[in-house]
C-alpha positions as CSV (number, residue, x, y, z in Angstrom):
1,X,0.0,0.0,0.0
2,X,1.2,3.2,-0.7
3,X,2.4,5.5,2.3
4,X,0.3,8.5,3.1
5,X,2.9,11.9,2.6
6,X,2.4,14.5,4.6
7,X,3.8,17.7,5.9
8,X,5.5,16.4,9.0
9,X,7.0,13.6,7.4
10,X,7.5,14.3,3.6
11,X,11.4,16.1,3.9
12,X,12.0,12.5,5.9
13,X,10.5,10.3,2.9
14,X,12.3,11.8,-0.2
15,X,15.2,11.4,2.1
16,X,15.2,7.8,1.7
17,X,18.2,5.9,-0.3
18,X,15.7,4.0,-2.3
19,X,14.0,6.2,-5.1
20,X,10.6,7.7,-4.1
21,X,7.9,8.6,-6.1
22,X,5.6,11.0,-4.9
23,X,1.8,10.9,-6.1
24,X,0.0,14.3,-5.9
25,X,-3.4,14.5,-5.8
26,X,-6.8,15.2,-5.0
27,X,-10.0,13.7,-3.9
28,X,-11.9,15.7,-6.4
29,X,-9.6,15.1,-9.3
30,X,-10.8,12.4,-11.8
31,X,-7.3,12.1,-13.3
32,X,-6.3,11.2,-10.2
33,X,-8.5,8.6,-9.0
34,X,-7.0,6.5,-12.4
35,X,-3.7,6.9,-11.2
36,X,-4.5,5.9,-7.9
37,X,-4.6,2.3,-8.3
38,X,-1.7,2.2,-10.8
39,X,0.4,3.4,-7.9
40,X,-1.1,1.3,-5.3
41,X,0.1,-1.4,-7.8
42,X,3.5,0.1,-7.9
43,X,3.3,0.4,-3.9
44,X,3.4,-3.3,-3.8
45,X,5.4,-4.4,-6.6
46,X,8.5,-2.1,-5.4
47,X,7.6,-2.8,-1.9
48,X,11.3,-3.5,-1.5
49,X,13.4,-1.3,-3.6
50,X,11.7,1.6,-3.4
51,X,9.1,3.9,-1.4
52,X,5.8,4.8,-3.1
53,X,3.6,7.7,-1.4
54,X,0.7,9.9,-2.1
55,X,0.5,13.5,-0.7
56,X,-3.0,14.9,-1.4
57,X,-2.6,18.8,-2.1
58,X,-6.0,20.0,-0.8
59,X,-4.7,18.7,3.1
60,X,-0.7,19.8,2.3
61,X,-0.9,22.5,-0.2
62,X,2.3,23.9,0.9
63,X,4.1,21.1,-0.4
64,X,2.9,21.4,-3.9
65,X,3.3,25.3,-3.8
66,X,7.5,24.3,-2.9
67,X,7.5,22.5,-6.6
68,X,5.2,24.4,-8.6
69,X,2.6,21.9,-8.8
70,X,-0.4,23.7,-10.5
71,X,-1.6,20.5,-12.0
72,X,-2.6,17.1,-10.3
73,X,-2.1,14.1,-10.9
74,X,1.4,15.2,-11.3
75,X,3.8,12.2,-10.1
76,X,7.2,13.2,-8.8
77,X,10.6,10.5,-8.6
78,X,12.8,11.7,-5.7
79,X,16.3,10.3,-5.1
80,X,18.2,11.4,-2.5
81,X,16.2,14.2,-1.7
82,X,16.6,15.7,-5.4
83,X,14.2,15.4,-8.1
84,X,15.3,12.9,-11.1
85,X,12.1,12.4,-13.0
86,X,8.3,13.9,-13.1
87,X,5.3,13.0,-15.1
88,X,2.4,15.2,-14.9
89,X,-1.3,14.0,-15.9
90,X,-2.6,10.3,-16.0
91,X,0.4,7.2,-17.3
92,X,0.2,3.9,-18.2
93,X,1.9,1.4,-15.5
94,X,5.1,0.7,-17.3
95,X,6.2,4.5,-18.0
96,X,5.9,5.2,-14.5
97,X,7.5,1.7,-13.7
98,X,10.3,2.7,-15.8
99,X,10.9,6.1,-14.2
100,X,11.1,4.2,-11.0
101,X,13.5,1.9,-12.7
102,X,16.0,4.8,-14.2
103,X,16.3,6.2,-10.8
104,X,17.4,2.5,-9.2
């Protein structure tokens, strides 16, 4: 299952040393909610090599404001700490797989 990101623990998350992708998005959103279980998918199938998250922007808007997130679903690849790879808007299962897999 994919961790719930939030303000008091997000800086500690993208600090990880396995890559972490970073699911924003909103309860509201359409878009979203067809992501969602593509990267509940992910969640499981890199439960070991890497950390899968989702920060919903409506609860920690501050987040999204610090990288210019104006549109959602917008997916985020951290390694440590630093952004290696983004893709905003809905993706099929193997281009986000293979993001994942480029920051490995």
């Amino acid at each position: 299952m994919a961790i719930e990101i939030t303000t008091a623990n997000f800086k500690e998350i993208i600090a990880s040393d396995k890559p972490v992708l970073v699911d924003f998005w909103a309860e509201w959103c359409g878009p979203c909610r067809m992501v969602g279980p593509i990267v509940e998918e992910l969640a499981k199938e890199y439960a070991d090599t890497a950390v899968v998250g989702k920060l919903n922007v409506d609860e920690h808007g501050e987040i999204a404001q610090m990288y210019g997130i104006r549109n959602i679903p917008t997916l985020l690849v951290f390694k440590g700490g630093e952004i290696v790879d983004k893709q905003v808007g809905v993706a099929a299962k193997n281009v986000l797989a293979a993001k994942l897999d480029a920051a490995m």
